[in-house]
N, C-alpha and C positions, 0 to 999 in steps of 0.2 A: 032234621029230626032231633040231632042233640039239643039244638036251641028252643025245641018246644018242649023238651023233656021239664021230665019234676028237677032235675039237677038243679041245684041253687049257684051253681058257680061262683065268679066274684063279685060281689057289688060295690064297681069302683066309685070311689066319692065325686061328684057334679058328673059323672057320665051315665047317659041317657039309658043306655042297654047295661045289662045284666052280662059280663064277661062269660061265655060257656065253652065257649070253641073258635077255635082257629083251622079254616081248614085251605089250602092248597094243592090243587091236583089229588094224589094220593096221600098227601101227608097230614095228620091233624095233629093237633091240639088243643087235648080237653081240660079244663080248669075246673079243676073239684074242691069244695068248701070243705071243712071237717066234720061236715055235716052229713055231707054227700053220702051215698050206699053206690060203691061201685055196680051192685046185681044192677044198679039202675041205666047204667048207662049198658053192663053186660046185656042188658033186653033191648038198647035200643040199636046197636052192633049186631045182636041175633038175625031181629027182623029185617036190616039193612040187607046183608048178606042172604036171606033167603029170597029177599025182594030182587036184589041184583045177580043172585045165584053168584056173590062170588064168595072170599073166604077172607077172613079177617087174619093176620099173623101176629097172632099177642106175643110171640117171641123177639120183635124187634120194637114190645112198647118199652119205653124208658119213661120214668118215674122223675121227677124234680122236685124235691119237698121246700113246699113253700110253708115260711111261718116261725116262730122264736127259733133262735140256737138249740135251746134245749130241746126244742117237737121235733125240727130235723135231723139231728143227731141222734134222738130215739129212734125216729124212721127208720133211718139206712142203718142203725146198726140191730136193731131187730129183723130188717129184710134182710141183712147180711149174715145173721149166724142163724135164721131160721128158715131165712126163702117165702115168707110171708107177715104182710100187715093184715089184718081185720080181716077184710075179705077180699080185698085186691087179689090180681094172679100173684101165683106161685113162678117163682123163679124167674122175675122179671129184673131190667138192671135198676136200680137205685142208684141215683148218683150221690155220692159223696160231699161232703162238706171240698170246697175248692176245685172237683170235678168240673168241668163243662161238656155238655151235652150240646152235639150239634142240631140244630132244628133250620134246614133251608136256608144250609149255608152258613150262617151264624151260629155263634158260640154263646151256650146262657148256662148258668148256676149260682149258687150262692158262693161267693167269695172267689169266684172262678179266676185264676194270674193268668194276664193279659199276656207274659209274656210267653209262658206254656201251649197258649191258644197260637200265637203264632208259630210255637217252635215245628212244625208241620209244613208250615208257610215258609218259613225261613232254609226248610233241607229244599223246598221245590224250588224257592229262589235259585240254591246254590245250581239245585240240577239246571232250572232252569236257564244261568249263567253262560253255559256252553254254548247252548245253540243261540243264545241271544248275541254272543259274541261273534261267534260266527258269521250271523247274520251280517251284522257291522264288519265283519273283515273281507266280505266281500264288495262293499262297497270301499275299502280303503284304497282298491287298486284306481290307478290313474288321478289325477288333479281334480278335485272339487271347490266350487269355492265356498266361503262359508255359511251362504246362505242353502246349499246344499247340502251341508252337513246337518242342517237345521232343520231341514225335511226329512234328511232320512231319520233321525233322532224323533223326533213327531213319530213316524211310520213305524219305527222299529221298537225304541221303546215305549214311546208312545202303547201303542197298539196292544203290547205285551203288558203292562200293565195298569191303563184305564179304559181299555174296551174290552169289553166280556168275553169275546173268543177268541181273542189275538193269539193269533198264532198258535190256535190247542189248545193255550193255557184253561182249564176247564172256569168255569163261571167264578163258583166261588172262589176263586184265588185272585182276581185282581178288581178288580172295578165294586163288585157286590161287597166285597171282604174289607176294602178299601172301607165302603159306604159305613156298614153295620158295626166294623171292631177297627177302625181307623189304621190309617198304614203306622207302624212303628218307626220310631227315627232313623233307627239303625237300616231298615230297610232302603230308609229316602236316602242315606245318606250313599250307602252301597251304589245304586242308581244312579245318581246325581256322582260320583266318583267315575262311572263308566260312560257317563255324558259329556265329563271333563275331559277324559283322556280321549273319546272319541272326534271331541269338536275340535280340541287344540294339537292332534297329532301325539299322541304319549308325552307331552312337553313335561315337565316334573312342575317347571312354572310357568304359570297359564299366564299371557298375557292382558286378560280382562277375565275377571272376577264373573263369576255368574250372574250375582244380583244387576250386573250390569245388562248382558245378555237377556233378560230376563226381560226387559225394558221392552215397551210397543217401538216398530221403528222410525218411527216420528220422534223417538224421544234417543234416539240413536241406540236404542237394542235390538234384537234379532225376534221378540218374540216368543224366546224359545220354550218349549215346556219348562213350568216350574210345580213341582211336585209337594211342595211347601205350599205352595198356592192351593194347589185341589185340592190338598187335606184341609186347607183353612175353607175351602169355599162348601165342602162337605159337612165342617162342622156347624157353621152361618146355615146352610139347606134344615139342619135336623133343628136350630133355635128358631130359625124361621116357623118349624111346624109345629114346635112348642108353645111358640107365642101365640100361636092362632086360637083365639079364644072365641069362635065361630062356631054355627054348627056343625062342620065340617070338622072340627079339632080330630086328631086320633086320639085312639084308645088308650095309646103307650103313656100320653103328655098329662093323661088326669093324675 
């Protein structure tokens, strides 16, 4: 319905469709030009809702002002000392100049710190830290040998951090979060410090370097997860769909 509406949304340059909405399960995302009349999309939300008999909750819609410095900053700070632009709702949030709004998991705004976006990510790490240790200390009892240490590291942190439900960790915290807003160094490095002390016995000095381990074992390494690696091979996945100049391109890459 929003896509057939009068809303003029964006009209991105060489892409095919007219940008209006983004929608997932229950969650959208409408893209309004300055042109737009919010009543317009307010009529097509009406009819939705009496069609589905269900109920719209304009109190958890958020606002992202796209467009010069000077429009956005007029925005939020008009919404902010009045509770209202034009005709949009009343007392809805606006996000701020360096704010990020999370939208399915991902983090977006104008001039949003990357590093703010994970400090979130970073206290669940710490919580996270305990029971992932744990986990590893229950395998520390009896002799392993090293190629078992290398499965449980796969299993445990592995699993905690590039598969989506490892272990509870809720979605958006490793593997999606990974994909959309890239793991931070400080994170890999954290990781990759409790892979070292787990592989080589708390040793202070490790007998072989990671980048060695790291290695297929034909090439005499173990294998092992490398977390450098999947961030690099994440970043290659999203230039790969940039380069597609296909019909198929996304929307994000015009």
């Amino acid at each position: 319905m929003i896509r057939n509406s009068e809303l003029k949304g964006f009209d991105v340059p060489r892409c095919d469709q007219i940008l209006k909405a983004v929608l997932f399960a229950d969650d959208t995302t409408v893209y309004m030009s300055d042109q737009d009349d919010f009543n317009t999309l307010q009529c097509v939300l009406d009819t939705w809702c009496s069609a589905a008999k269900a109920r719209f909750n304009m109190s958890k819609t958020e606002i992202i002002p796209i467009g010069s410095p000077k429009f956005r900053e007029e925005m939020a700070d008009t919404y902010c000392s009045t509770g209202q632009w034009k005709n949009y709702p009343r007392g809805v949030h606006v996000a701020q100049e360096g704010e990020a709004v999370r939208i399915l998991g991902a983090f977006f705004g104008n001039g949003a710190n990357q590093i703010e976006v994970w400090s979130m990510v970073l206290t669940k790490i710490v919580a996270m830290r305990q029971p992932l240790m744990q986990a590893l200390a229950r395998w520390r009892v009896g002799h392993k040998s090293i190629f078992s240490k290398k499965h449980i590291i796969q299993m445990i942190i592995g699993g905690m951090t590039q598969h989506p439900r490892g272990f509870g960790i809720p979605m958006t915290f490793p593997k999606y979060l990974t994909t959309v807003q890239r793991m931070p160094e400080a994170i890999v490095a954290r990781l990759n410090r409790i892979i070292r002390s787990f592989l080589w016995d708390d040793r202070r000095n490790s007998p072989v370097g990671l980048e060695h381990v790291y290695l297929p074992v034909g090439q005499g390494g173990l294998n092992l997860l490398d977390l450098h690696a999947h961030c690099e091979a994440i970043d290659v996945m999203w230039l790969k769909s940039y380069l597609n100049f296909g019909p198929d391109r996304p929307t994000w890459a015009f």
